[in-house]
VEXGU-926506 format. One record per atom (N, C-alpha, C): x, y, z; residue in one letter; atom name. Coordinates in nm, 4 decimals. Last residue first. Layout:
N
base xx: X, yy: Y, zz: Z, type: A, atom: CA
...
// end
This chain:
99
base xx: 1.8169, yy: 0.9010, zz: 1.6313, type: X, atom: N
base xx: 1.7877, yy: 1.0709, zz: 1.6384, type: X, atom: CA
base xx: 1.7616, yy: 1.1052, zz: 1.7624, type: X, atom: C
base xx: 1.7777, yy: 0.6734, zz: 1.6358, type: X, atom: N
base xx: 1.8351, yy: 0.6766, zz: 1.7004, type: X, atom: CA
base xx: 1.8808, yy: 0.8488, zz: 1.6494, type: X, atom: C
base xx: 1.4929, yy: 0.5663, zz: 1.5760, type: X, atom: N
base xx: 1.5973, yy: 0.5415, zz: 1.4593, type: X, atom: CA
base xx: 1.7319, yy: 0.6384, zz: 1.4966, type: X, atom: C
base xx: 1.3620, yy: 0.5190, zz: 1.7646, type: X, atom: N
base xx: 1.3316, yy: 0.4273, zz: 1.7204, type: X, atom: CA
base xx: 1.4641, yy: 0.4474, zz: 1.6265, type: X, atom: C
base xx: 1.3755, yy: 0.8134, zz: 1.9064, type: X, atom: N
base xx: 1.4743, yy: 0.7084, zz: 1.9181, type: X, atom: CA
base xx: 1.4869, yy: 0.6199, zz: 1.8557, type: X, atom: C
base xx: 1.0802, yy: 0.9087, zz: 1.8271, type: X, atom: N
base xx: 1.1996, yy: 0.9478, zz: 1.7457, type: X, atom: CA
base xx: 1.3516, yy: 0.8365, zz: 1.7651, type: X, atom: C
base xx: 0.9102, yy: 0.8093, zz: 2.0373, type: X, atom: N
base xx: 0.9545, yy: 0.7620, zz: 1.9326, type: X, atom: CA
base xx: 1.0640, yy: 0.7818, zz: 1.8263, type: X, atom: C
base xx: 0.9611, yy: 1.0387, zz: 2.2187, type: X, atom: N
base xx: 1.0398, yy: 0.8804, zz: 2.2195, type: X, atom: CA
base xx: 1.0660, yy: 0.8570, zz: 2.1361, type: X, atom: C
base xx: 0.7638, yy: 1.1858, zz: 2.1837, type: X, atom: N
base xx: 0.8881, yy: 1.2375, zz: 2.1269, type: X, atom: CA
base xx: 0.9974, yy: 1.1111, zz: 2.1790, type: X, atom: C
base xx: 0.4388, yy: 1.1757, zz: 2.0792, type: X, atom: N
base xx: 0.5554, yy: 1.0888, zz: 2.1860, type: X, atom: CA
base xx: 0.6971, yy: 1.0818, zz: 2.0897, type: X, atom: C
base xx: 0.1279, yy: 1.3339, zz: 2.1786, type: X, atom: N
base xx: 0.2792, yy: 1.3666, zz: 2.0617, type: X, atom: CA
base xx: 0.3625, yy: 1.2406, zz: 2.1704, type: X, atom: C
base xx: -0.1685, yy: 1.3261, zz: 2.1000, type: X, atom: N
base xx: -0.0612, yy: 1.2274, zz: 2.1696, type: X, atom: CA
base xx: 0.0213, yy: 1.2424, zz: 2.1097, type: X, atom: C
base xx: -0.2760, yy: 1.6364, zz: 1.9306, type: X, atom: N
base xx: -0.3083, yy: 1.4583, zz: 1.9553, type: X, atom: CA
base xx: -0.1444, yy: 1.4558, zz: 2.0337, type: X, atom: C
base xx: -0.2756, yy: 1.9217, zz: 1.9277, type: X, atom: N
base xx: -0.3433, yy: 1.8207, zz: 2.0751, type: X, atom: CA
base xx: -0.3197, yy: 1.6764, zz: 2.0879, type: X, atom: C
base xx: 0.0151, yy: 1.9645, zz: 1.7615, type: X, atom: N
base xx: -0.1136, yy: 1.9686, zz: 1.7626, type: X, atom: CA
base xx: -0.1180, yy: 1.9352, zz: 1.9384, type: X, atom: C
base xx: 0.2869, yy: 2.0312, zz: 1.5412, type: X, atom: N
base xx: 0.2275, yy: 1.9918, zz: 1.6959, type: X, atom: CA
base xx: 0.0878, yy: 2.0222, zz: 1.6849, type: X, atom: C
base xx: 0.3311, yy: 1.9619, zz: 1.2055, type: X, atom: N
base xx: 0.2643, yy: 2.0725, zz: 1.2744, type: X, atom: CA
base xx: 0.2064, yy: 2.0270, zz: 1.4402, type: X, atom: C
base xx: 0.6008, yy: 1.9474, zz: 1.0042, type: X, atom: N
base xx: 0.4993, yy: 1.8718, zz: 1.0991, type: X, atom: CA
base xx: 0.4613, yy: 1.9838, zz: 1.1837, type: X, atom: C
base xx: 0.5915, yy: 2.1113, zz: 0.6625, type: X, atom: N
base xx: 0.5937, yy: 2.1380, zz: 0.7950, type: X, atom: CA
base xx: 0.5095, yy: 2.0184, zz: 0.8500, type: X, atom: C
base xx: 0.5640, yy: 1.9540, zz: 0.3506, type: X, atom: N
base xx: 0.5105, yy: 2.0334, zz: 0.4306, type: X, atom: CA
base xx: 0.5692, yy: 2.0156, zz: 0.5989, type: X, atom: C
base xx: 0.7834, yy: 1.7617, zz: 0.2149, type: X, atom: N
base xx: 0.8291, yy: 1.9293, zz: 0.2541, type: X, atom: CA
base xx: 0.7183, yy: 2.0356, zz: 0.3466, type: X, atom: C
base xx: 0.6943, yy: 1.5606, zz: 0.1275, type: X, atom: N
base xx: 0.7165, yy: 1.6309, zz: 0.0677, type: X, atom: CA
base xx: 0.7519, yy: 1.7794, zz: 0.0697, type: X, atom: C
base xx: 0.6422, yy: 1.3760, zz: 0.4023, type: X, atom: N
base xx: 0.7795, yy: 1.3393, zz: 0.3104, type: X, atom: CA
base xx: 0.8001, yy: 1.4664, zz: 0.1881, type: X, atom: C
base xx: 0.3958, yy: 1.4866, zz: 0.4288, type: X, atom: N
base xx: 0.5333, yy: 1.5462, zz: 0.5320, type: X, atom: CA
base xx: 0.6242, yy: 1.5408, zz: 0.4608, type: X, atom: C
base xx: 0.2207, yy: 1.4504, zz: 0.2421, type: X, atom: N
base xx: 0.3112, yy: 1.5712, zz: 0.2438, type: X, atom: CA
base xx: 0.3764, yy: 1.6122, zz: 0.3195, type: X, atom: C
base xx: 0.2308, yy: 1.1736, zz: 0.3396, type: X, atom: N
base xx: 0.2894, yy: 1.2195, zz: 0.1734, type: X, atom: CA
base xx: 0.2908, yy: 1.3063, zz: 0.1765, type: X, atom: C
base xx: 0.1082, yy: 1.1954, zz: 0.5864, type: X, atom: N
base xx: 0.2456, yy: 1.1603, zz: 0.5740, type: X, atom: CA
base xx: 0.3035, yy: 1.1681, zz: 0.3810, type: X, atom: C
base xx: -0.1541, yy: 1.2713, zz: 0.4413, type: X, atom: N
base xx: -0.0938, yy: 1.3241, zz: 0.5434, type: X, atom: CA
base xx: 0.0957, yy: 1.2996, zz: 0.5605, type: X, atom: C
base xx: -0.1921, yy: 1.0303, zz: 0.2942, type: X, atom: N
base xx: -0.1866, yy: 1.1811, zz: 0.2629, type: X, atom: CA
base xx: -0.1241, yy: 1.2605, zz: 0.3193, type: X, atom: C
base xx: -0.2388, yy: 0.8225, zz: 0.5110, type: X, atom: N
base xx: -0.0838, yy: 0.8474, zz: 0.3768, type: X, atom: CA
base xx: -0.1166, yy: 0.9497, zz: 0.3117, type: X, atom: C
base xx: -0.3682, yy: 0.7415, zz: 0.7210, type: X, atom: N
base xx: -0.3604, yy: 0.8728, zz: 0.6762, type: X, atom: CA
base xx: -0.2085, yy: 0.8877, zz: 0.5692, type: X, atom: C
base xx: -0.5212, yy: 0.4252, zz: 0.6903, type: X, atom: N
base xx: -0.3658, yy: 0.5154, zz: 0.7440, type: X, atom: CA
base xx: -0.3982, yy: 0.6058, zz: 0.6820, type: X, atom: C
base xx: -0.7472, yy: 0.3049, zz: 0.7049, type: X, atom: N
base xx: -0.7593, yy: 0.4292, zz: 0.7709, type: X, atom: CA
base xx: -0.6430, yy: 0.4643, zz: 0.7745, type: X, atom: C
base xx: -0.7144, yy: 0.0508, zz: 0.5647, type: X, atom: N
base xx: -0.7708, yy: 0.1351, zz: 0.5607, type: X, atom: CA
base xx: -0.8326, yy: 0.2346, zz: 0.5830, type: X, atom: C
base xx: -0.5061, yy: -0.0864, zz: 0.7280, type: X, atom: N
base xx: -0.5116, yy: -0.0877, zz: 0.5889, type: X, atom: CA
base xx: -0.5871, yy: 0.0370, zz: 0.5511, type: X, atom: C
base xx: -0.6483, yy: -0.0927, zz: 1.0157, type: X, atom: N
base xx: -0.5555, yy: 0.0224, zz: 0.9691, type: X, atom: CA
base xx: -0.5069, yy: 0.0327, zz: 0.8333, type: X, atom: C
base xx: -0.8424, yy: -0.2504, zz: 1.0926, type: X, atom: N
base xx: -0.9023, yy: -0.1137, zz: 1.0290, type: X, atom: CA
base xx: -0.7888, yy: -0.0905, zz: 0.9626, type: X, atom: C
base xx: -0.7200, yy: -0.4571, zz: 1.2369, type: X, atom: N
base xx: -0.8321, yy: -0.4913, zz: 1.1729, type: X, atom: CA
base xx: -0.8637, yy: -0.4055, zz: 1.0210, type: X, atom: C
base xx: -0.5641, yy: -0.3206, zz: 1.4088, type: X, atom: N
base xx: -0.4953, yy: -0.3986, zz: 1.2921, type: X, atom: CA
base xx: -0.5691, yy: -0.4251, zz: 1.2151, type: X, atom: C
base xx: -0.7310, yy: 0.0152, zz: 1.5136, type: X, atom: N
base xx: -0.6381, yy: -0.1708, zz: 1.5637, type: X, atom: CA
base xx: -0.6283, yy: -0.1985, zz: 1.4058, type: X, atom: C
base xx: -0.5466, yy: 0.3214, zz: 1.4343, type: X, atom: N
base xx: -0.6887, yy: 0.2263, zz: 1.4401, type: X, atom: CA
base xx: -0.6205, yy: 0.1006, zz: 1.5126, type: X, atom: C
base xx: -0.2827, yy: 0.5176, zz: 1.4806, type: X, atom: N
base xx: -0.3480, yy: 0.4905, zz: 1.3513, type: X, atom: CA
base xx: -0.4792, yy: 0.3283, zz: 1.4927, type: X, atom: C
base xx: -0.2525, yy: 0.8659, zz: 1.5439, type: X, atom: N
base xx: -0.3078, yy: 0.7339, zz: 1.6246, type: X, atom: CA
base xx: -0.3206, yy: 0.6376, zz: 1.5038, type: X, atom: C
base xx: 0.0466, yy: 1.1087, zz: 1.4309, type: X, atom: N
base xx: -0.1146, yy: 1.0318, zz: 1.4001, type: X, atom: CA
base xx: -0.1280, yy: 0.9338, zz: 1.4756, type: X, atom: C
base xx: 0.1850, yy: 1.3080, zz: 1.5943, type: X, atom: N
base xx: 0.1599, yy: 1.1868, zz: 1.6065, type: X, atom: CA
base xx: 0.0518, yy: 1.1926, zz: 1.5437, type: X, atom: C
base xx: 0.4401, yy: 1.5881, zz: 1.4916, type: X, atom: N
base xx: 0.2742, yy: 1.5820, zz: 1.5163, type: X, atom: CA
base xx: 0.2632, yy: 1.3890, zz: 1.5085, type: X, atom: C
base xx: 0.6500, yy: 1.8547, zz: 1.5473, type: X, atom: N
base xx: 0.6528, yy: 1.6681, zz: 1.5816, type: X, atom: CA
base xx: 0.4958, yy: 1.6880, zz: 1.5945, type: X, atom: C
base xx: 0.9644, yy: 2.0458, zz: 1.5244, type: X, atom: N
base xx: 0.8564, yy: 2.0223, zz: 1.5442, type: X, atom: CA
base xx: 0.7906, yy: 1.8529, zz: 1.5145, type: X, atom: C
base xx: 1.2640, yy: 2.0438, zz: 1.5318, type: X, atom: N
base xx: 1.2133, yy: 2.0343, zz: 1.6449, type: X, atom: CA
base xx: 1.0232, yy: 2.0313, zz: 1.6401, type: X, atom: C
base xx: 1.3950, yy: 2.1178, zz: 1.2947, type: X, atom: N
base xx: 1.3761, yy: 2.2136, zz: 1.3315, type: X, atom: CA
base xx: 1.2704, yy: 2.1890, zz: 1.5012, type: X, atom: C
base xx: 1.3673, yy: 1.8688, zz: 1.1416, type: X, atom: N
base xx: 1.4817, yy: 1.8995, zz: 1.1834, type: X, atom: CA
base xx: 1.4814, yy: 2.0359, zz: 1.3044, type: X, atom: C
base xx: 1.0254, yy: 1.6796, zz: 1.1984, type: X, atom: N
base xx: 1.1065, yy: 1.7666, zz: 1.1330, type: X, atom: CA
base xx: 1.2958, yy: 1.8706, zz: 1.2117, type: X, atom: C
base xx: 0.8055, yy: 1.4638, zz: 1.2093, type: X, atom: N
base xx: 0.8869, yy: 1.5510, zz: 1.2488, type: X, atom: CA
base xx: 0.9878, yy: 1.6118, zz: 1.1627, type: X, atom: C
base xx: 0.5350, yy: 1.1954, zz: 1.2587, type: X, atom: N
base xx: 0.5928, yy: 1.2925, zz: 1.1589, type: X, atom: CA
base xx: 0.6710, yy: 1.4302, zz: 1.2289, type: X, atom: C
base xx: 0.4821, yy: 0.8588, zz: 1.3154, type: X, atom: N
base xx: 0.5086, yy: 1.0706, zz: 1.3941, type: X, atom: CA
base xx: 0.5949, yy: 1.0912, zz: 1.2884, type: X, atom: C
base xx: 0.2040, yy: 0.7287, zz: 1.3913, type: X, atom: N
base xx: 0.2663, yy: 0.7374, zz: 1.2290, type: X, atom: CA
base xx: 0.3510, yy: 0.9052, zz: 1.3327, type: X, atom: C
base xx: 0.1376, yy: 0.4304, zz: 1.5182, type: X, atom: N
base xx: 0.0901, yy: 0.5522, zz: 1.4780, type: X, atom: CA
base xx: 0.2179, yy: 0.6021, zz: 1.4333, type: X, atom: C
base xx: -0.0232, yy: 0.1391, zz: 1.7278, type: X, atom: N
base xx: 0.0621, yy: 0.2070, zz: 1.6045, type: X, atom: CA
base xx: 0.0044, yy: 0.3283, zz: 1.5835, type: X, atom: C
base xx: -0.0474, yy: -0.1172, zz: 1.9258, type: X, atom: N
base xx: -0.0696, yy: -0.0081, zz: 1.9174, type: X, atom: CA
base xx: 0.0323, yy: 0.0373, zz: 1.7921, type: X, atom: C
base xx: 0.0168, yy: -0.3835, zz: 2.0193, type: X, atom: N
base xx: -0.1098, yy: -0.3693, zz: 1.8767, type: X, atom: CA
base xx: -0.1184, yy: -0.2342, zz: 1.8794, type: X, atom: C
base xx: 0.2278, yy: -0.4078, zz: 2.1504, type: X, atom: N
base xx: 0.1030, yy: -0.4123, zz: 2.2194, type: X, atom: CA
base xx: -0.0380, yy: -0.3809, zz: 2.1173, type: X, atom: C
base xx: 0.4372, yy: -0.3896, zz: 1.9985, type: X, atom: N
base xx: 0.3833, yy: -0.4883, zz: 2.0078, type: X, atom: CA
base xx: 0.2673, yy: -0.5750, zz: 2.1197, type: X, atom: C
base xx: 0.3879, yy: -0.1172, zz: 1.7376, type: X, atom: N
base xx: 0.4138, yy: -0.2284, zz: 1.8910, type: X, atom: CA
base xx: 0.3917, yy: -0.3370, zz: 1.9084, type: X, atom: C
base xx: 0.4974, yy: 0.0213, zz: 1.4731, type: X, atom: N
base xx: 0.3928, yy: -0.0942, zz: 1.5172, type: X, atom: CA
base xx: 0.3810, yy: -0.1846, zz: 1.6290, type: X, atom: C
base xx: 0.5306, yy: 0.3588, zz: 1.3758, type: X, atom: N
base xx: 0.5419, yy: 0.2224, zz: 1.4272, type: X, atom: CA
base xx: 0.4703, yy: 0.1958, zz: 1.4560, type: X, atom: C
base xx: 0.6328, yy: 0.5427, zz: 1.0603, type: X, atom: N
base xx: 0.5297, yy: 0.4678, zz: 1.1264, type: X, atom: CA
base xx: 0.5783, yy: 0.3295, zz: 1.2000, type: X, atom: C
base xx: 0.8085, yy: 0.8074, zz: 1.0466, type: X, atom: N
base xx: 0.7992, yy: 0.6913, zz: 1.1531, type: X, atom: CA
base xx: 0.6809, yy: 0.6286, zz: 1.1291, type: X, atom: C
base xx: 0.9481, yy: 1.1056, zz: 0.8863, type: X, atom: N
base xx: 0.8253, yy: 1.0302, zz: 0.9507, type: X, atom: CA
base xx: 0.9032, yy: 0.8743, zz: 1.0025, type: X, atom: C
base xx: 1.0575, yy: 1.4234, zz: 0.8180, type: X, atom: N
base xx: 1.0822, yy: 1.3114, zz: 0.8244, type: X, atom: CA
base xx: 0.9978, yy: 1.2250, zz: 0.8618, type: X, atom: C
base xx: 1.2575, yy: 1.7097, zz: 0.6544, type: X, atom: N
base xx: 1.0594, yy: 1.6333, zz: 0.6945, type: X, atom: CA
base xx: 1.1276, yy: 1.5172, zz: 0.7027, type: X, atom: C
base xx: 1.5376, yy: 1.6828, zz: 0.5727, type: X, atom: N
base xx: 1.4421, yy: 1.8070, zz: 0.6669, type: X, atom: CA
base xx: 1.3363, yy: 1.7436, zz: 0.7341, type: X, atom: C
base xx: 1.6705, yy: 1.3498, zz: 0.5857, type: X, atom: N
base xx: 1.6002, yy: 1.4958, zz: 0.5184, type: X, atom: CA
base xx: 1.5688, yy: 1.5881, zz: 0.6462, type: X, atom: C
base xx: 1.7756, yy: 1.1428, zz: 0.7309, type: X, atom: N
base xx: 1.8720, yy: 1.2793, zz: 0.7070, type: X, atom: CA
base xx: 1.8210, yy: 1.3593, zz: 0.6299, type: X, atom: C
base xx: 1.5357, yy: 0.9590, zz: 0.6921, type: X, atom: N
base xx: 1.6056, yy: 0.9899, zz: 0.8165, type: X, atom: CA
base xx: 1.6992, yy: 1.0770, zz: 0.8412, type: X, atom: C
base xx: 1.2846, yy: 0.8489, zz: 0.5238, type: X, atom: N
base xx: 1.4278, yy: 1.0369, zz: 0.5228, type: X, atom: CA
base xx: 1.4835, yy: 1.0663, zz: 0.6747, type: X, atom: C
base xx: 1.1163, yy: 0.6796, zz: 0.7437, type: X, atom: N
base xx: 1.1229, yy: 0.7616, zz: 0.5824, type: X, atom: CA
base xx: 1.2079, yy: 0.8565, zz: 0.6303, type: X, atom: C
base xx: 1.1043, yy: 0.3688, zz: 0.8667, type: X, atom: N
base xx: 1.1519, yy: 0.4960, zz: 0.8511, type: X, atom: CA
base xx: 1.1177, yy: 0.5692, zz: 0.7693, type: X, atom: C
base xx: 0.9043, yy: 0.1929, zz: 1.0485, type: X, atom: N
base xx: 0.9405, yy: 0.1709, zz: 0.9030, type: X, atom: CA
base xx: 0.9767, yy: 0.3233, zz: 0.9319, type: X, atom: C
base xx: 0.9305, yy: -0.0083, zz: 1.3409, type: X, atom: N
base xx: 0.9503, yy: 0.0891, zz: 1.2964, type: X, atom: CA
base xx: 0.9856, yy: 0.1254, zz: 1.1326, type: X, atom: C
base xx: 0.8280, yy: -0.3019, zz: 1.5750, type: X, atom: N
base xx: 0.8634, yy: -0.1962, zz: 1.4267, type: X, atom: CA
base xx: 0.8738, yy: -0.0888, zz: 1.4111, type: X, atom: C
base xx: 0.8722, yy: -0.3187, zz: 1.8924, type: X, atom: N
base xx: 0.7892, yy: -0.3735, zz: 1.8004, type: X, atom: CA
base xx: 0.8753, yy: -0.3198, zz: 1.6576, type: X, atom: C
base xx: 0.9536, yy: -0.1284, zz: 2.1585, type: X, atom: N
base xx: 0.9557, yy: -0.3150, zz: 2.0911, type: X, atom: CA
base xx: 0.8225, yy: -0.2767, zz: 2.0071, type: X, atom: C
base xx: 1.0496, yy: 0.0995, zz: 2.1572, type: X, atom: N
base xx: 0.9411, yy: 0.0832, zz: 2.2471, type: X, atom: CA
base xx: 0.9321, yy: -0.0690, zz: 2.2405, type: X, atom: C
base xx: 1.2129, yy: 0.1273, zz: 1.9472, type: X, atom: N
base xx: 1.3094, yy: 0.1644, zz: 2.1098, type: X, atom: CA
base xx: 1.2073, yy: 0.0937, zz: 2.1638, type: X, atom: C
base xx: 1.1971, yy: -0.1204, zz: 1.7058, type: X, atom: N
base xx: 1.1319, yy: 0.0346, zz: 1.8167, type: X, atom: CA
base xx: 1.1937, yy: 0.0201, zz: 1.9035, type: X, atom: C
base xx: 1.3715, yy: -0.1935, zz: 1.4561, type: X, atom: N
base xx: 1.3389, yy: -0.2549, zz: 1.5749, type: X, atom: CA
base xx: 1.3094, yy: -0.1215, zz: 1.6649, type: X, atom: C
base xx: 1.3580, yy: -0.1101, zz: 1.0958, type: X, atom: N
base xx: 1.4390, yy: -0.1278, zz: 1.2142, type: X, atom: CA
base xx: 1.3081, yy: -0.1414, zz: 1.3797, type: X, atom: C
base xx: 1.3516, yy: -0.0136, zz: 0.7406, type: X, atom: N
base xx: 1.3179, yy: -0.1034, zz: 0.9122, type: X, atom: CA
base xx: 1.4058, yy: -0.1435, zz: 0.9967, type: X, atom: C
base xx: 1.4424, yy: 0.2566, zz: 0.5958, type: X, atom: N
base xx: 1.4873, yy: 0.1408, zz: 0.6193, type: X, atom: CA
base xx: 1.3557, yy: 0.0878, zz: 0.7392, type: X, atom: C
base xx: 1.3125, yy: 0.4117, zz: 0.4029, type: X, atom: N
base xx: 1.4538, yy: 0.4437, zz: 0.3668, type: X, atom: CA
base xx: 1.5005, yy: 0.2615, zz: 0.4674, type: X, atom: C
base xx: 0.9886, yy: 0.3593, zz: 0.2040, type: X, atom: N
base xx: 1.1124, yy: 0.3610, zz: 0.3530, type: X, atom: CA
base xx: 1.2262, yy: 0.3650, zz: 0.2815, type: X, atom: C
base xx: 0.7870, yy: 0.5329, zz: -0.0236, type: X, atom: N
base xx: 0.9603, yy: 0.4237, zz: -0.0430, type: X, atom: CA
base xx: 0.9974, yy: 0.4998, zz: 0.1215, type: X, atom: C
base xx: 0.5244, yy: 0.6137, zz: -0.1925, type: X, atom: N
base xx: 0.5935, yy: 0.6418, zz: -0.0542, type: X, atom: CA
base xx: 0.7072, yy: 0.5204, zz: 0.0057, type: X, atom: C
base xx: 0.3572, yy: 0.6043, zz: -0.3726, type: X, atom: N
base xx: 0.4503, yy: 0.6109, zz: -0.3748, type: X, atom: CA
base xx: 0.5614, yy: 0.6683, zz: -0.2537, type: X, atom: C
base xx: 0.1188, yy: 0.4181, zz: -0.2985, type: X, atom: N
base xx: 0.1191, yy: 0.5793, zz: -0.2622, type: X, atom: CA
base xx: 0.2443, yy: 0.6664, zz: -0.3395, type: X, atom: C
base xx: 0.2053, yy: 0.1627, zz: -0.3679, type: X, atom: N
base xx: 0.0996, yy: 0.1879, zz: -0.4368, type: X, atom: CA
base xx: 0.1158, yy: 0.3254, zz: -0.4544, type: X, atom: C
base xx: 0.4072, yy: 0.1577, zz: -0.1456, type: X, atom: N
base xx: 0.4529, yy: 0.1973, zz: -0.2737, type: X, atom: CA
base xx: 0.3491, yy: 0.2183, zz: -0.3538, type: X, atom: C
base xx: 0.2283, yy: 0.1403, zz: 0.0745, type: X, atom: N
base xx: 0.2970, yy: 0.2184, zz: 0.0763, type: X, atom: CA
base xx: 0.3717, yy: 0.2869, zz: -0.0644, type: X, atom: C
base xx: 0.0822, yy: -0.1183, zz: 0.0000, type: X, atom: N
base xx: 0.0000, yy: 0.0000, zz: 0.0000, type: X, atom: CA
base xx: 0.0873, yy: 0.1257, zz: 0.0000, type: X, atom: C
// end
């Protein structure tokens, strides 16, 4: 579904938190994370060099094929600004790829 979007990880790697982590542009400006715990929890943080950081929640496993917000993360990867918000920011995650 990711390449369908055209949206290419740079790599996978193992969550600080345990579970997955698929990278995108780990030395660009915009950057993203979607991980996958291994408490069935996942969500997508999108950040940027400049210290900003917005978390998407993504659904249970059932739904999430078809509720990932890949729009959203297709214009992080494309230079729009991550924008902090209210949702559940977890600036952990960033460790996942050791930033």
């Amino acid at each position: 579904m990711l390449a369908a979007a055209g949206l290419r990880s740079t790599r996978v790697a193992r969550s600080a938190e345990g579970g997955v982590a698929i990278i995108f542009n780990p030395a660009a400006e915009h950057r993203a994370v979607i991980e996958s715990l291994n408490n069935s929890e996942a969500f997508i943080l999108l950040y940027d060099k400049a210290g900003n950081s917005k978390t998407l929640a993504l659904p249970d496993s059932a739904e999430r094929c078809q509720s990932m917000p890949l729009a959203e993360l297709a214009q992080q990867l494309n230079g729009s600004e991550a924008r902090t918000n209210a949702e559940t920011l977890r600036p952990d995650a960033a460790s996942a790829e050791g930033v």
